[in-house]
TITI-476294 format. One record per residue (C-alpha): residue in one letter; residue number from 1; x, y, z. Coordinates in nm, 3 decimals. Layout:
<atoms>
{atom A; NUM; {X; Y; Z}},
...
</atoms>
This chain:
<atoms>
{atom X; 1; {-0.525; -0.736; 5.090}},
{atom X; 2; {-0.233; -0.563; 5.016}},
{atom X; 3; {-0.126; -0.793; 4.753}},
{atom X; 4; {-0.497; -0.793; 4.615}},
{atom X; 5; {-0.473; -0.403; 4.615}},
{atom X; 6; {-0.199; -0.406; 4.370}},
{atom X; 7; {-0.361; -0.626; 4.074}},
{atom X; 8; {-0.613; -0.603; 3.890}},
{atom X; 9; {-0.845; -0.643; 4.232}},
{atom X; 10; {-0.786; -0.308; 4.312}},
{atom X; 11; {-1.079; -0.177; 4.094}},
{atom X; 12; {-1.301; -0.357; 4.295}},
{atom X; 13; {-1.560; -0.188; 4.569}},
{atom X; 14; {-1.549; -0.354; 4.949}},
{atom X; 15; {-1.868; -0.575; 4.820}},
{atom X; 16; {-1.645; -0.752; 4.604}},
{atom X; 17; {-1.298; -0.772; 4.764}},
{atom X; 18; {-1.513; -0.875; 5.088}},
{atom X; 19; {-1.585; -1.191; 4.874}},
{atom X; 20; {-1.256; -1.210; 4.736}},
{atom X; 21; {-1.116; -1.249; 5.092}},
{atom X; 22; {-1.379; -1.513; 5.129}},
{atom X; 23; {-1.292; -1.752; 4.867}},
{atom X; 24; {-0.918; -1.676; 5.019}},
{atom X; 25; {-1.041; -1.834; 5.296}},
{atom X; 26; {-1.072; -1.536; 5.567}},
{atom X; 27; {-1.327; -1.466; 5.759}},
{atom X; 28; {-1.386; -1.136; 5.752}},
{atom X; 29; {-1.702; -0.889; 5.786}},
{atom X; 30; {-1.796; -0.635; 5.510}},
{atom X; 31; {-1.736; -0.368; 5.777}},
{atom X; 32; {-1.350; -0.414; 5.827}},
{atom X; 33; {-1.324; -0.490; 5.486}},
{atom X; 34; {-1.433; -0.145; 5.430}},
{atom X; 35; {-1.184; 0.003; 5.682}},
{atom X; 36; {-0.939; -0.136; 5.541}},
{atom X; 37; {-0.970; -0.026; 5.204}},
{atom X; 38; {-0.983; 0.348; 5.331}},
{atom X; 39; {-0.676; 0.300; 5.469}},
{atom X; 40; {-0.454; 0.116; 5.194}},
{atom X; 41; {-0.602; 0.262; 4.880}},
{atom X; 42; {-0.770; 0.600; 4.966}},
{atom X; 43; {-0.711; 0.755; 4.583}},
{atom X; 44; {-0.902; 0.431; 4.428}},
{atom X; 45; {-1.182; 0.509; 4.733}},
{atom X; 46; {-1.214; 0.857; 4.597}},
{atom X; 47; {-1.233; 0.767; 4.228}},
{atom X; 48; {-1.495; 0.452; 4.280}},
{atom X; 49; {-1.682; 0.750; 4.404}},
{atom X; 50; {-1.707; 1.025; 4.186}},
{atom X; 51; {-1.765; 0.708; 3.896}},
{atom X; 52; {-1.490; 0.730; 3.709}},
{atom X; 53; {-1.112; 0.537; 3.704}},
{atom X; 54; {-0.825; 0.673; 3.635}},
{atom X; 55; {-0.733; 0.832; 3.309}},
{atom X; 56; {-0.453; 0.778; 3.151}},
{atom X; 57; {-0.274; 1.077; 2.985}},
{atom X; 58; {-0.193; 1.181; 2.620}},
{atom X; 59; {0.134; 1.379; 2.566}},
{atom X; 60; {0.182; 1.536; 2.224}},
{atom X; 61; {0.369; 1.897; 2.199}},
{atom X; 62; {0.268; 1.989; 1.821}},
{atom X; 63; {0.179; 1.861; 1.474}},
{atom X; 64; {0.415; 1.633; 1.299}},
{atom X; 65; {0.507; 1.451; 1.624}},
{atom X; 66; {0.342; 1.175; 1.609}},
{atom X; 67; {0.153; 1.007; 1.318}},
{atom X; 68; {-0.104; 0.709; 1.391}},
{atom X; 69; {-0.168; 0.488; 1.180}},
{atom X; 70; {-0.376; 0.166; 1.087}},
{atom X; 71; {-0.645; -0.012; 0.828}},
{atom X; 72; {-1.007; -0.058; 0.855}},
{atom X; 73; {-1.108; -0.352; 0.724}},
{atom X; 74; {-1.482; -0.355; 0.756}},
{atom X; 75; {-1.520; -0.304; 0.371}},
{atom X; 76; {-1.222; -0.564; 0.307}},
{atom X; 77; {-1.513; -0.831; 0.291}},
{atom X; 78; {-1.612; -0.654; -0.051}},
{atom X; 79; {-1.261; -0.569; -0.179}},
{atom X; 80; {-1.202; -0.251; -0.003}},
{atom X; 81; {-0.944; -0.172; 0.178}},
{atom X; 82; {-0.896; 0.149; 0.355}},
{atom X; 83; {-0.550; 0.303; 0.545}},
{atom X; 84; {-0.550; 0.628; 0.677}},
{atom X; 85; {-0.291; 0.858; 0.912}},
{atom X; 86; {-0.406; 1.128; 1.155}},
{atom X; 87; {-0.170; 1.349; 1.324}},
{atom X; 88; {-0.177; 1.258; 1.706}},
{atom X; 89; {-0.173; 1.671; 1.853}},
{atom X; 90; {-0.422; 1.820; 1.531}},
{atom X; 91; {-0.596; 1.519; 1.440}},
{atom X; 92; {-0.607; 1.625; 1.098}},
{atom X; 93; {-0.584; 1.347; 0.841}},
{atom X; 94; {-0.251; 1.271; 0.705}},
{atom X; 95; {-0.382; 1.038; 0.446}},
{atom X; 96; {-0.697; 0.828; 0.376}},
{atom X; 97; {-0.658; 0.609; 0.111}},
{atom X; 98; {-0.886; 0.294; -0.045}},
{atom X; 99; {-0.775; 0.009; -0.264}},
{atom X; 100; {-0.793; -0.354; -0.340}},
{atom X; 101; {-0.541; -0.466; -0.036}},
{atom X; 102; {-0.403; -0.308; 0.255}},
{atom X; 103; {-0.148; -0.615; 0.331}},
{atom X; 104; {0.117; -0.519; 0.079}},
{atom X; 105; {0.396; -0.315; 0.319}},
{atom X; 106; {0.499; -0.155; -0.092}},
{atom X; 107; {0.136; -0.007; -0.087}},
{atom X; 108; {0.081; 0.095; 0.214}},
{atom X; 109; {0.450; 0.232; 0.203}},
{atom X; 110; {0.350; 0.426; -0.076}},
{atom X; 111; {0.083; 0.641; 0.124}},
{atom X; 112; {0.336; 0.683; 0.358}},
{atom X; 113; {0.581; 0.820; 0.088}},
{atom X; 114; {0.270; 1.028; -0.072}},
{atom X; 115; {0.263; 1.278; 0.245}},
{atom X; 116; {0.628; 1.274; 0.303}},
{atom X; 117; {0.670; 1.400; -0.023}},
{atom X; 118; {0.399; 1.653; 0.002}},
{atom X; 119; {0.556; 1.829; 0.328}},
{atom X; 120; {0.882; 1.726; 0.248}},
{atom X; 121; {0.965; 1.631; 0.571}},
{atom X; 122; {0.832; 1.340; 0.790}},
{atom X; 123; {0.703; 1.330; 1.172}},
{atom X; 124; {0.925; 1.237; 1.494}},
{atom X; 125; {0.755; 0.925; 1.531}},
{atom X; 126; {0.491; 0.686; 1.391}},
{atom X; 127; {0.275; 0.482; 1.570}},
{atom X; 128; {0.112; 0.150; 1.416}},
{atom X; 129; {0.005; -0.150; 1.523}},
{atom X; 130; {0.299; -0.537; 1.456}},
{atom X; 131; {0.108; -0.588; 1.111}},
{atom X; 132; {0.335; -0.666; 0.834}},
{atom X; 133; {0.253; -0.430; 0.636}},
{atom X; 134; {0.360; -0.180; 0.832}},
{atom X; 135; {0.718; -0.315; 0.786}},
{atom X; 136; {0.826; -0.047; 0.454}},
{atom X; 137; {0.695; 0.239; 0.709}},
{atom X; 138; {0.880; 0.148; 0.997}},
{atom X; 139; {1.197; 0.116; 0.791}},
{atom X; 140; {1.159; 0.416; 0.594}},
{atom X; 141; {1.036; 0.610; 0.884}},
{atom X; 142; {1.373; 0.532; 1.056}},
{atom X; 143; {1.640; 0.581; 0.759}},
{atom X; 144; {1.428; 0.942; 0.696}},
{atom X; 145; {1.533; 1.001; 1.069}},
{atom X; 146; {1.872; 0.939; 1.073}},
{atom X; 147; {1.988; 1.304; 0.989}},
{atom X; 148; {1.819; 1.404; 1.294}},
{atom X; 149; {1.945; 1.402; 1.601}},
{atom X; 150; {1.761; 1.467; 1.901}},
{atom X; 151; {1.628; 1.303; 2.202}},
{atom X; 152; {1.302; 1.086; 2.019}},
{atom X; 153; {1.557; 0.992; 1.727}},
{atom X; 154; {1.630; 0.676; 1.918}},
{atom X; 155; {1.239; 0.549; 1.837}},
{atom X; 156; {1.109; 0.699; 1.529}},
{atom X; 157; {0.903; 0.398; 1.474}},
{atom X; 158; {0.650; 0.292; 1.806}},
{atom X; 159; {0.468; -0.045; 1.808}},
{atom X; 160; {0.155; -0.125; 1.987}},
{atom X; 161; {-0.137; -0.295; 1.983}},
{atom X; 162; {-0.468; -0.153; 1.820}},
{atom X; 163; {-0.709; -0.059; 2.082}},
{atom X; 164; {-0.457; 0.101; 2.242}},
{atom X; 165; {-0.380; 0.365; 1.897}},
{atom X; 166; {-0.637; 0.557; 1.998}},
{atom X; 167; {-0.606; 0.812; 1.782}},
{atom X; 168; {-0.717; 0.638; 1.484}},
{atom X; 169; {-0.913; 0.415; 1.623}},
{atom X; 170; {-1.213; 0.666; 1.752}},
{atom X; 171; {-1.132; 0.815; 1.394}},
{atom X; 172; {-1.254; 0.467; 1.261}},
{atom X; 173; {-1.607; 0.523; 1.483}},
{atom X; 174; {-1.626; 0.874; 1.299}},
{atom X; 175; {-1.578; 0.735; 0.965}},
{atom X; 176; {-1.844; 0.458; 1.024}},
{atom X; 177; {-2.064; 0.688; 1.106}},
{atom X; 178; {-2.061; 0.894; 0.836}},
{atom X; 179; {-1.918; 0.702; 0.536}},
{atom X; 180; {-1.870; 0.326; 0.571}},
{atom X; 181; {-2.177; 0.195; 0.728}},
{atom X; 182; {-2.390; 0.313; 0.421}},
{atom X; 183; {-2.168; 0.131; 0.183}},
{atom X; 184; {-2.166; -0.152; 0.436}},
{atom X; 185; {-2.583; -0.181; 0.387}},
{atom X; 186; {-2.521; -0.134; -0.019}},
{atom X; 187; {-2.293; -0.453; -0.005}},
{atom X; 188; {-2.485; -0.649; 0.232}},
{atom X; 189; {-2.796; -0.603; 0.079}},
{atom X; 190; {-2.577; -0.733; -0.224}},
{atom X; 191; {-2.506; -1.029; -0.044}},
{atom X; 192; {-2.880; -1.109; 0.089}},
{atom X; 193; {-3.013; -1.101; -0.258}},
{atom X; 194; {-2.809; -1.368; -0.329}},
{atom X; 195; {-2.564; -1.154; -0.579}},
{atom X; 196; {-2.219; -1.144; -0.445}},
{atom X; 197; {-2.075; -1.479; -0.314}},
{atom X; 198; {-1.692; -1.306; -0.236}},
{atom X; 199; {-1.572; -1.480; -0.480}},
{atom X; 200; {-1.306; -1.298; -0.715}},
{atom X; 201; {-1.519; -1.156; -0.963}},
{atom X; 202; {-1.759; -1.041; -0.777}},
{atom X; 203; {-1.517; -0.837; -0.576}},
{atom X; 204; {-1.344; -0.703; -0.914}},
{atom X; 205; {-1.690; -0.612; -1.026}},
{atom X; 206; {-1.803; -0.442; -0.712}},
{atom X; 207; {-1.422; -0.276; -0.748}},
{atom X; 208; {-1.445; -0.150; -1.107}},
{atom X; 209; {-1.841; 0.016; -1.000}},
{atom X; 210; {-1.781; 0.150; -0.669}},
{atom X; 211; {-1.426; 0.240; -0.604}},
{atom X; 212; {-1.463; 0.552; -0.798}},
{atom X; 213; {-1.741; 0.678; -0.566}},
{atom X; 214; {-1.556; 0.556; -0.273}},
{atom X; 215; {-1.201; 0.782; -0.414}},
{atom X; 216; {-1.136; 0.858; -0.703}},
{atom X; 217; {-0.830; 0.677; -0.853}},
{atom X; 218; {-0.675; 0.886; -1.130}},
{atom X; 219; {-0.592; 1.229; -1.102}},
{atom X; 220; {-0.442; 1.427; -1.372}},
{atom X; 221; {-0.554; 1.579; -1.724}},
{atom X; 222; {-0.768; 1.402; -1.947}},
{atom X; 223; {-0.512; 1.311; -2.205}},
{atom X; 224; {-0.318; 1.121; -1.963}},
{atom X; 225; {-0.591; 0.931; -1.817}},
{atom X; 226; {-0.670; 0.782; -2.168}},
{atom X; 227; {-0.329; 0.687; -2.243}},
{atom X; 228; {-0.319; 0.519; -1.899}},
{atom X; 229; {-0.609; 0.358; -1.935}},
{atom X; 230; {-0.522; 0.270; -2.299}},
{atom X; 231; {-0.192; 0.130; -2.169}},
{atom X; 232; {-0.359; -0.120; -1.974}},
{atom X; 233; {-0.611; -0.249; -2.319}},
{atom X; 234; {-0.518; -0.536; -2.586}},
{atom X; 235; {-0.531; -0.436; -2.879}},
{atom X; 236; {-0.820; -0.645; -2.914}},
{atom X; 237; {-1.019; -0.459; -2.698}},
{atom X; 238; {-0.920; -0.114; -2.844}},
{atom X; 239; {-1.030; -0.259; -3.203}},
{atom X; 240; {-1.440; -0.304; -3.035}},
{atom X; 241; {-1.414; 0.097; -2.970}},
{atom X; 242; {-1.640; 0.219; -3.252}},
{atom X; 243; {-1.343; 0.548; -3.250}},
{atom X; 244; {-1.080; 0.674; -3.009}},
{atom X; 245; {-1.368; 0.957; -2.971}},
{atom X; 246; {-1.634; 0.717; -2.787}},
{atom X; 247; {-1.295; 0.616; -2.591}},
{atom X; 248; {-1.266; 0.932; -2.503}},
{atom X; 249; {-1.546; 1.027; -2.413}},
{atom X; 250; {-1.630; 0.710; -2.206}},
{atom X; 251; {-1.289; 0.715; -1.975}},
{atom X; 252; {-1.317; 1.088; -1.927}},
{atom X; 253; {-1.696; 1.077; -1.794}},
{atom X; 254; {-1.551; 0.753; -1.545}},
{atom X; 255; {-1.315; 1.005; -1.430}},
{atom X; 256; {-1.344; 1.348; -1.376}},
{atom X; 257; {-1.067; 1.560; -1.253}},
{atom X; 258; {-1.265; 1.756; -0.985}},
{atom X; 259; {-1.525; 1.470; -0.875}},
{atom X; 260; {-1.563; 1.504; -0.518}},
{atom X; 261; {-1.532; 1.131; -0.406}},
{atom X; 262; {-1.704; 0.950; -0.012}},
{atom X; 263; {-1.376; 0.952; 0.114}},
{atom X; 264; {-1.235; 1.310; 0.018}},
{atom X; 265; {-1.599; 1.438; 0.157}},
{atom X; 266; {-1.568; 1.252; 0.476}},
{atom X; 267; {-1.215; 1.407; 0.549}},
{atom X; 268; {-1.310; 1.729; 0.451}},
{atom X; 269; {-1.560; 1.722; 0.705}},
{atom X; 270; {-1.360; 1.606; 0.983}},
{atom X; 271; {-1.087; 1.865; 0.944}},
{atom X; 272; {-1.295; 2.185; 0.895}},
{atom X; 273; {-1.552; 2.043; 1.218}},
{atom X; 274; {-1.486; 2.191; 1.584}},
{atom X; 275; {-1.353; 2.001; 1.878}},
{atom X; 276; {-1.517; 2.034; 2.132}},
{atom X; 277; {-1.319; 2.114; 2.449}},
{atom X; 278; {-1.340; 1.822; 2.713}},
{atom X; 279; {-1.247; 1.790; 3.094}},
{atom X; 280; {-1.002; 1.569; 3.043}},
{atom X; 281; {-0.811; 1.748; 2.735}},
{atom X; 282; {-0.444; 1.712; 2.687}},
{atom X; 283; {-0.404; 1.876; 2.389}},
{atom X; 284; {-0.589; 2.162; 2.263}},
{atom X; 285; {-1.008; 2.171; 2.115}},
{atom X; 286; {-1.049; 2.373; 1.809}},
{atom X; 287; {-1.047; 2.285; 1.406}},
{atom X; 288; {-0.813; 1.999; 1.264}},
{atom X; 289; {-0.749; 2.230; 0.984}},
{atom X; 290; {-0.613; 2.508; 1.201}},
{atom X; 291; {-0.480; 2.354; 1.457}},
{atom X; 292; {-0.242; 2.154; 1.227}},
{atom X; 293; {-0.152; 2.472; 0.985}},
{atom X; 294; {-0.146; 2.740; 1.272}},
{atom X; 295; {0.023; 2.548; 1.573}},
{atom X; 296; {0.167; 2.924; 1.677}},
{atom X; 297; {-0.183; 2.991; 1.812}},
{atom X; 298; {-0.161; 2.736; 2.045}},
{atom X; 299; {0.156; 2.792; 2.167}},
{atom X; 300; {0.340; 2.545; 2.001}},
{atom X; 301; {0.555; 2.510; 1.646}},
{atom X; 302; {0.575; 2.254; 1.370}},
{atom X; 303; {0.810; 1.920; 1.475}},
{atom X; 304; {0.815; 1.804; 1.118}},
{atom X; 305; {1.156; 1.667; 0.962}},
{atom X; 306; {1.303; 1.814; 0.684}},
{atom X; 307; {1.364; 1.525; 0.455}},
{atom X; 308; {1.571; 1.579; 0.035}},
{atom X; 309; {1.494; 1.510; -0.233}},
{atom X; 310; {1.716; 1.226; -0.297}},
{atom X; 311; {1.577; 1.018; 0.027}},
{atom X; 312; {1.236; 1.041; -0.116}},
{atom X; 313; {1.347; 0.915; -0.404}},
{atom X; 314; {1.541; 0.628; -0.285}},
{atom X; 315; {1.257; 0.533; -0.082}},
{atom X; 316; {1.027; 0.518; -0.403}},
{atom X; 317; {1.205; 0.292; -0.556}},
{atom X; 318; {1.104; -0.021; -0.281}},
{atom X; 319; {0.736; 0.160; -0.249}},
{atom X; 320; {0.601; 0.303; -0.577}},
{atom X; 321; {0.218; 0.416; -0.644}},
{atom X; 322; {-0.041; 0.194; -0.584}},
{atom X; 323; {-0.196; 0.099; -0.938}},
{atom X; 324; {-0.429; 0.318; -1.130}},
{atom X; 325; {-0.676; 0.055; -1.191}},
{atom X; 326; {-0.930; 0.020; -0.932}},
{atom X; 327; {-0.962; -0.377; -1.030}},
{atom X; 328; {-0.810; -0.633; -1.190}},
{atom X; 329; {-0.663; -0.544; -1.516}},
{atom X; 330; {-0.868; -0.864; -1.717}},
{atom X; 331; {-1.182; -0.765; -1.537}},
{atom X; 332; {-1.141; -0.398; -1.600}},
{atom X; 333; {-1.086; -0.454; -1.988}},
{atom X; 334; {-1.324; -0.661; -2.044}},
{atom X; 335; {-1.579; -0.461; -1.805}},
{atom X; 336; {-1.496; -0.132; -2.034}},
{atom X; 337; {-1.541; -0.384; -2.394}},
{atom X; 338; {-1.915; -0.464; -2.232}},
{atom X; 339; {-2.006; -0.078; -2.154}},
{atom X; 340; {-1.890; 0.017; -2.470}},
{atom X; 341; {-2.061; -0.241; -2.680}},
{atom X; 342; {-2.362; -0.156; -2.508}},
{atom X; 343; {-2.325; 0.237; -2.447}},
{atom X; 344; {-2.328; 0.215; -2.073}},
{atom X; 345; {-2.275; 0.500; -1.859}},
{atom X; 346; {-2.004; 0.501; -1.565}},
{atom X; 347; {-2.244; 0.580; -1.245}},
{atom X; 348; {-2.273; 0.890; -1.116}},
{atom X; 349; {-2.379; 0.756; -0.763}},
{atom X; 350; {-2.455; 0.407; -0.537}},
{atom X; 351; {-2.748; 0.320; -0.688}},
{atom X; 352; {-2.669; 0.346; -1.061}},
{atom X; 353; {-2.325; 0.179; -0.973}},
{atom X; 354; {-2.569; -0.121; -0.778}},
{atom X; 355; {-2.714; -0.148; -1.119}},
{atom X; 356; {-2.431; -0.133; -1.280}},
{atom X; 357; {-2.279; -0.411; -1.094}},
{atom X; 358; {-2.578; -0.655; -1.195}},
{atom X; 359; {-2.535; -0.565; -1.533}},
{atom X; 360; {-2.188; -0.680; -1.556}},
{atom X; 361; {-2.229; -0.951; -1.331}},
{atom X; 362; {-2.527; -1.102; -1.580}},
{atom X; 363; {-2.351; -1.127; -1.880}},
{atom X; 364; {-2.016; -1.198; -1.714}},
{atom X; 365; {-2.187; -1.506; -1.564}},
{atom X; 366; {-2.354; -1.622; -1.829}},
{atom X; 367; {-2.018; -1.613; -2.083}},
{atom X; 368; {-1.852; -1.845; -1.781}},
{atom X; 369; {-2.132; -2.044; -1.767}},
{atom X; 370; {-2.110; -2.129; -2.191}},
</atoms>
């Protein structure tokens, strides 16, 4: 029994290590069984009865300690991808960021770079699960560290497996909740009407309609979203534009500077909600937001790493942006050339984009098809 009591065996109750004895071939009653059990393993006695196992415990002393991060791929069936970041002592999002793949280490790299450069300084450690494209962030993460000596500078960079990130994993549940599974019944009600195979179209097409409601791509003024946009047309296509003024005017209405987007809604949400204070708590309850910005009030300080310049910038040259087009670039010209010829709209929300994406997907079909 005392072997028993030190696997997995030992979350059993006397019922069932009584019949584990059994097929050992003792014969035993229930009774001693029992006894026993008080005897060698009285903590796992008390915790079978107050109903609960033993917790494991969370350490983190302050934001910027530890970052978690991962992908959720239950939009990846449609072409969207989605990698986010949550600081392990706040959770406040880091970064939350959707695009056509989230298995390119240079992309997701990228988002990694994005926040770096915004705090100009990067956490102690990282924690991610062995995907490959977590390879740029591990490497990055540890030549940022290098200047910075101190006990945790020996593993900047922690592997594990998923289920066992838990910090952005019960994010994930949060974010199905109250994004994702509403996009999730768009797409499959997509799919039982027979109107989007997977195939690569009809993932560029459900791209080039609903990525902008899902985040918004471009930011910046006006003029340079046309000329990026413009840099990405034939001339051929330019040349259908009755004038640069319908141009204008069409790429500026797809993208509007201060459009809130699903994503940037969903985040905002999260960090400005209250946690909740729980028995088990390692780490403070309160606001992301605050938490994260005012560690002081918690008795704790910032552990973020002051990074140059120059390191960002040698880092963006193996990871730079993610592209501004929200498809592919023959899909998205010659999706624009169709709205223009016939003075389509972008849409303004699901169900005008669901429209949208029939429209497009008609006549796309049909010139194929010819």
């Amino acid at each position: 029994m005392k072997r028993l009591l030190r696997e997995s065996s030992r979350l059993y109750g006397y019922k069932f290590m009584h019949l584990k004895s059994i097929q050992h071939g003792f014969v035993v009653n229930q009774e001693t069984v029992r006894l026993l059990m008080h005897f060698l393993d009285p903590v796992g006695i008390e915790h079978r009865r107050r109903g609960r196992l033993q917790r494991r415990v969370y350490n983190n002393p302050g934001p910027d300690f530890m970052w978690h991060m991962d992908s959720y791929d239950k939009l990846k069936p449609y072409g969207f991808c989605i990698n986010g970041a949550i600081d392990g002592f706040s959770r406040c999002l880091i970064w939350l960021e959707v695009y056509t793949t989230s298995s390119d280490p240079a992309v997701i790299g990228s988002y990694f770079l994005k926040a770096v450069a915004s705090k100009l300084g990067c956490p102690v450690r990282v924690r991610a699960d062995r995907g490959t494209e977590n390879g740029h962030v591990e490497a990055m993460q540890t030549f940022l560290r290098l200047g910075h000596g101190n006990t945790f500078s020996s593993v900047p960079f922690m592997y594990g497996s998923s289920n066992h990130n838990q910090r952005i994993e019960a994010w994930w549940c949060f974010l199905r909740r109250h994004m994702a599974q509403f996009w999730m019944n768009i797409f499959q009600d997509m799919k039982n009407d027979n109107i989007f195979d997977g195939f690569f179209v009809d993932k560029s097409l459900l791209q080039f309609c609903f990525m902008q409601l899902i985040q918004f791509y471009i930011t910046g003024n006006r003029r340079n979203i046309i000329d990026v946009v413009v840099s990405f047309m034939t001339p051929e296509v330019l040349i259908t534009f009755v004038s640069s003024q319908h141009l204008s005017s069409l790429i500026s209405r797809r993208f509007k500077r201060n459009e809130k987007n699903d994503l940037d809604h969903v985040v905002y949400l999260w960090d400005t909600h209250r946690i909740r204070r729980t028995r088990h708590q390692t780490v403070p309850s309160g606001r992301p937001n605050t938490m994260y910005h005012l560690p002081e009030a918690y008795g704790t300080h910032h552990y973020l790493c002051p990074v140059s310049s120059e390191e960002i910038q040698e880092c963006q040259r193996y990871c730079p942006p993610k592209s501004m087009l929200p498809c592919d670039r023959d899909i998205y010209e010659l999706c624009c050339l169709i709205m223009a010829e016939n003075n389509k709209s972008p849409p303004r929300d699901a169900f005008e984009a669901a429209m949208l994406y029939r429209f497009l997907r008609g006549i796309i079909l049909q010139e194929l098809q010819q």
